[in-house]
BAKEBA-203498 format. One line per 2 residues: their letters; for each residue x, y, z of C-alpha. Coordinates in nm, 2 decimals. Layout:
<sites>
A	X Y Z | ...
</sites>
This chain:
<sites>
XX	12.40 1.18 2.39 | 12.37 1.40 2.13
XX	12.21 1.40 1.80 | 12.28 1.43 1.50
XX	12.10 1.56 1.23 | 12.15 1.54 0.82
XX	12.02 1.86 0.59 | 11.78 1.68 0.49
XX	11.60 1.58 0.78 | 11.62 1.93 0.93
XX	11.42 2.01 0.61 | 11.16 1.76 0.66
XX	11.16 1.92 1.06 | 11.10 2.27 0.96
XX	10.82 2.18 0.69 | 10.62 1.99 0.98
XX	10.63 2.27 1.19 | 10.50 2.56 0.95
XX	10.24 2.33 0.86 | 10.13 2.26 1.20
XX	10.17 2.63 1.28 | 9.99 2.73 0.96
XX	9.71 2.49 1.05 | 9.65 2.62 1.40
XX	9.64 3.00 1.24 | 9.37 2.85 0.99
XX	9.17 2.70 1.23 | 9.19 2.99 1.45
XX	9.03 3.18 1.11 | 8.73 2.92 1.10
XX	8.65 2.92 1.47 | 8.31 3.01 1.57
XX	8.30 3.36 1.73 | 7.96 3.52 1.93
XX	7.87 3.88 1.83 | 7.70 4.14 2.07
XX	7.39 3.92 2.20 | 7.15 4.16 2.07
XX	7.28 4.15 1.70 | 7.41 3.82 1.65
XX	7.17 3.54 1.73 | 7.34 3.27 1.52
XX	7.68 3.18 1.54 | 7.89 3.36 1.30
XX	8.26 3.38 1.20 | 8.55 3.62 1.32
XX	8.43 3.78 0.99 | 8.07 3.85 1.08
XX	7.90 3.58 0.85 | 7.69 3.34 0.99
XX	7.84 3.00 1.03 | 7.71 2.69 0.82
XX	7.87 2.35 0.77 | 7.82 2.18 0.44
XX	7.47 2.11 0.46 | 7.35 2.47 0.51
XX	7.32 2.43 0.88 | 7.37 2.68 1.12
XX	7.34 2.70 1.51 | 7.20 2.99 1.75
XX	7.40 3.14 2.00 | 7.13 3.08 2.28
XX	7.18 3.42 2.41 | 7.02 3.63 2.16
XX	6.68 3.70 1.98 | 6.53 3.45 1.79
XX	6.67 3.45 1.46 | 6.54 3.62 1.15
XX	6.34 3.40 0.91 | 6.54 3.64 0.67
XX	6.85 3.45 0.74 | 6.89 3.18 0.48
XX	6.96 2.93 0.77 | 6.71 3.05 1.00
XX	6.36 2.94 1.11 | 6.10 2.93 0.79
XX	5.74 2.99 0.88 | 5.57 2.69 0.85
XX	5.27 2.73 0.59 | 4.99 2.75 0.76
XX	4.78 2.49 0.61 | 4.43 2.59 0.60
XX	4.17 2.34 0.66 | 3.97 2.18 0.37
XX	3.64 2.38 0.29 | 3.36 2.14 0.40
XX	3.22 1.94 0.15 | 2.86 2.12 0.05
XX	2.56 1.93 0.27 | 2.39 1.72 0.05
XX	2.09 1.56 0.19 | 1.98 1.24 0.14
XX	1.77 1.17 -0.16 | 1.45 1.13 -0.06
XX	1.16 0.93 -0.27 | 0.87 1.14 -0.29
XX	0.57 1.00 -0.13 | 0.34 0.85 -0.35
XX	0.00 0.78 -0.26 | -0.09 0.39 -0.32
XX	-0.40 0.39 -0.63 | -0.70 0.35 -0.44
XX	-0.85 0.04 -0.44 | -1.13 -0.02 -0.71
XX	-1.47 0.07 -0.60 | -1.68 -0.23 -0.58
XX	-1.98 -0.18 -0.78 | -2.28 -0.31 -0.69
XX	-2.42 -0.61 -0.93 | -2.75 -0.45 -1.12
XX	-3.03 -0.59 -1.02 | -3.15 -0.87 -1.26
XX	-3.52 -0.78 -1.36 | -3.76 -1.11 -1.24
XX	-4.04 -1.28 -1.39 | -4.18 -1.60 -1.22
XX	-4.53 -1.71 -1.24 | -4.65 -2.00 -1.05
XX	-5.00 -2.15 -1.07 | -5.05 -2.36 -0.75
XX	-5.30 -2.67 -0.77 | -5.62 -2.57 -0.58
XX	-5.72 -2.88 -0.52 | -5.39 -2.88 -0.30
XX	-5.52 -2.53 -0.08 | -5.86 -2.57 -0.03
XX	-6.09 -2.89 0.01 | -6.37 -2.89 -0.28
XX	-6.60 -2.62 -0.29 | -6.42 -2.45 -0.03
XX	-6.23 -2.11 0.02 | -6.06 -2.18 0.38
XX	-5.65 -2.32 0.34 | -5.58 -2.68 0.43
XX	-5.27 -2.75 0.60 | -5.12 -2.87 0.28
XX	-5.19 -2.59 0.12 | -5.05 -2.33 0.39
XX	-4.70 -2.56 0.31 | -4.74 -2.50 -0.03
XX	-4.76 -2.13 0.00 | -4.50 -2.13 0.27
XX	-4.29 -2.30 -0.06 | -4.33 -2.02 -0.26
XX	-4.28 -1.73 0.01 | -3.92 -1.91 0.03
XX	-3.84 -1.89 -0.32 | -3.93 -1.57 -0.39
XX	-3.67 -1.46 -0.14 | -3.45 -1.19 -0.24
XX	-3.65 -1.06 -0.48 | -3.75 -0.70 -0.43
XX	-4.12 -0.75 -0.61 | -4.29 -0.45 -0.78
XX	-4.62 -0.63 -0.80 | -4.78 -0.98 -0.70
XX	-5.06 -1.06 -0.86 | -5.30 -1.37 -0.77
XX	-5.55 -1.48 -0.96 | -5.84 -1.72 -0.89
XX	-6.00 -2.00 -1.11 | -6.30 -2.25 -1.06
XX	-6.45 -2.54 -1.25 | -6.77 -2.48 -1.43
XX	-6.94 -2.69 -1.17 | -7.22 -2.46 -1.00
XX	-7.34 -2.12 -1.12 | -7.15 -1.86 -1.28
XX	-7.20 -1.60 -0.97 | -7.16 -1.88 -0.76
XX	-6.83 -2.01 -0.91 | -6.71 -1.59 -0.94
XX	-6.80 -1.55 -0.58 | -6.61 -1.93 -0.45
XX	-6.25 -1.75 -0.68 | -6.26 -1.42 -0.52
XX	-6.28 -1.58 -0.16 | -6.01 -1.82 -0.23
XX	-5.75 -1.57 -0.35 | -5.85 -1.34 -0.07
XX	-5.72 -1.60 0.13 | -5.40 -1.68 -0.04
XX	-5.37 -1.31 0.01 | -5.40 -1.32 0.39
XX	-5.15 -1.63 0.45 | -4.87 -1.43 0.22
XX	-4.89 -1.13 0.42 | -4.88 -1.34 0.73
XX	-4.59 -1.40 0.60 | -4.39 -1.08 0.56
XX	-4.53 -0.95 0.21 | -4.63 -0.56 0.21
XX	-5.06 -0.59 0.11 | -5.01 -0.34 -0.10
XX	-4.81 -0.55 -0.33 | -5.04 -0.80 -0.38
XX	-5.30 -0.76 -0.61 | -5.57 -0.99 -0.65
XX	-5.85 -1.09 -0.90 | -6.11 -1.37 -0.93
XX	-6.23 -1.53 -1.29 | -6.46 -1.79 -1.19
XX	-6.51 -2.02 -1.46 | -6.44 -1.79 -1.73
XX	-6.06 -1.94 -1.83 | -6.09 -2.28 -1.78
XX	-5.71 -2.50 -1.85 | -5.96 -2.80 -2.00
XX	-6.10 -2.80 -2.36 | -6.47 -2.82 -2.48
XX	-6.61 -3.14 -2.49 | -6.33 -3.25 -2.31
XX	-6.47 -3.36 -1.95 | -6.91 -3.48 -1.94
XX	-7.15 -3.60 -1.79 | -7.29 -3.60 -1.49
XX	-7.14 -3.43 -1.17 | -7.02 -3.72 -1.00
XX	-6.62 -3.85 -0.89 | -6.51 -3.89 -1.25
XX	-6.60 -3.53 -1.40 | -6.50 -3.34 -1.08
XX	-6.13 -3.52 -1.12 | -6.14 -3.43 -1.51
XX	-6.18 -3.07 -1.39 | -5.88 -3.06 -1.19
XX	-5.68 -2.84 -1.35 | -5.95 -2.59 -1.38
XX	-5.94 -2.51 -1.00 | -5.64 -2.32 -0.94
XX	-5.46 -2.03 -0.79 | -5.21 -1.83 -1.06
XX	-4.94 -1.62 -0.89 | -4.71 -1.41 -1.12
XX	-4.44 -1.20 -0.95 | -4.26 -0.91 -1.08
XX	-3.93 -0.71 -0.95 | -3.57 -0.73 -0.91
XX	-3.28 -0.99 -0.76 | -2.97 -0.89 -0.71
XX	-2.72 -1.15 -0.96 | -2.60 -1.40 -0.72
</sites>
């Protein structure tokens, strides 16, 4: 069967065939060629220039060198980042050391200068017209040992007294012997001898007035008396303030 054809689609024929002759000669233009291995790394075109699509890209041949960083497709050297200097050491702030205030010194209380004088009833140390200590009055002395404690004395001085019953040498003699033993029984006790001083006045500084006790010696003026008989203790020194 044979066919036919008009001008026109002959025309039509002949165009499609140039153009897909035309294309294939194009394409033959484009197509990738390899260089020498040792000059041409990347793939190039049958004109020698490196072959990139639109993006810039371009692809080694795998049989030469590695290619050129000079080639505006080929490897960049990565920047070579340097590490961060090290942030300068600072050490840790440190408080100096600060001594704690010493604690106040504790001063010691002055000592309080002491007066006391005591004037103990004789009647109560000895029996009358004696010189030796009754019972009594070793507790009476024992009394006053006690309250003078803590007091650092700088003299005792005892004194002793009689009535004016009797002679004057008599009643001088009876005062010394009684305050020599008041003197004995307090350093019986503890006191240094040496700090007790001791005296005896007799009848010379009686505590009654003139005219004030007469008569006979009997019960009555021997109790009007009383208060001349006596033992006068005055103490001198230091306590500490309590």
């Amino acid at each position: 069967m044979r066919s036919t054809f008009t001008k026109k689609q002959l025309a039509v024929a002949c165009a499609l065939a140039l153009g897909i002759v035309s294309g294939t000669a194009g394409a033959q233009s484009l197509a990738p060629v390899l260089g020498p291995v040792a000059d041409h790394a990347l793939v190039t075109t049958t004109g020698g220039q490196v072959w990139m699509n639109g993006f810039g890209d371009c692809w080694h041949s795998g049989y030469g060198p590695a290619p050129s960083p000079n080639v505006p497709c080929g490897p960049q050297p990565i920047a070579q980042q340097s590490a961060p200097a090290p942030a300068p050491y600072v050490a840790p702030y440190v408080a100096p050391y600060v001594a704690p205030a010493p604690a106040p010194a504790v001063v010691a209380a002055a000592p309080q200068p002491v007066y006391e004088k005591v004037t103990l009833d004789a009647d109560a140390l000895f029996d009358f017209d004696k010189s030796v200590l009754r019972p009594a009055g070793r507790d009476t002395l024992d009394t006053f040992v006690k309250n003078i404690e803590g007091i650092n004395p700088s003299a005792i001085v005892a004194v002793g007294h009689t009535d004016r019953i009797g002679s004057d040498r008599y009643n001088q003699t009876l005062s010394e012997e009684r305050v020599a033993a008041v003197k004995t029984y307090l350093v019986s006790k503890g006191i240094q001898s040496s700090q007790v001083q001791t005296s005896g006045m007799g009848e010379t500084q009686p505590m009654t007035k003139a005219g004030q006790c007469s008569g006979s010696t009997n019960s009555k003026l021997i109790a009007c008396l009383q208060p001349d008989r006596r033992v006068e203790i005055e103490v001198t020194g230091s306590r500490l303030k309590q």
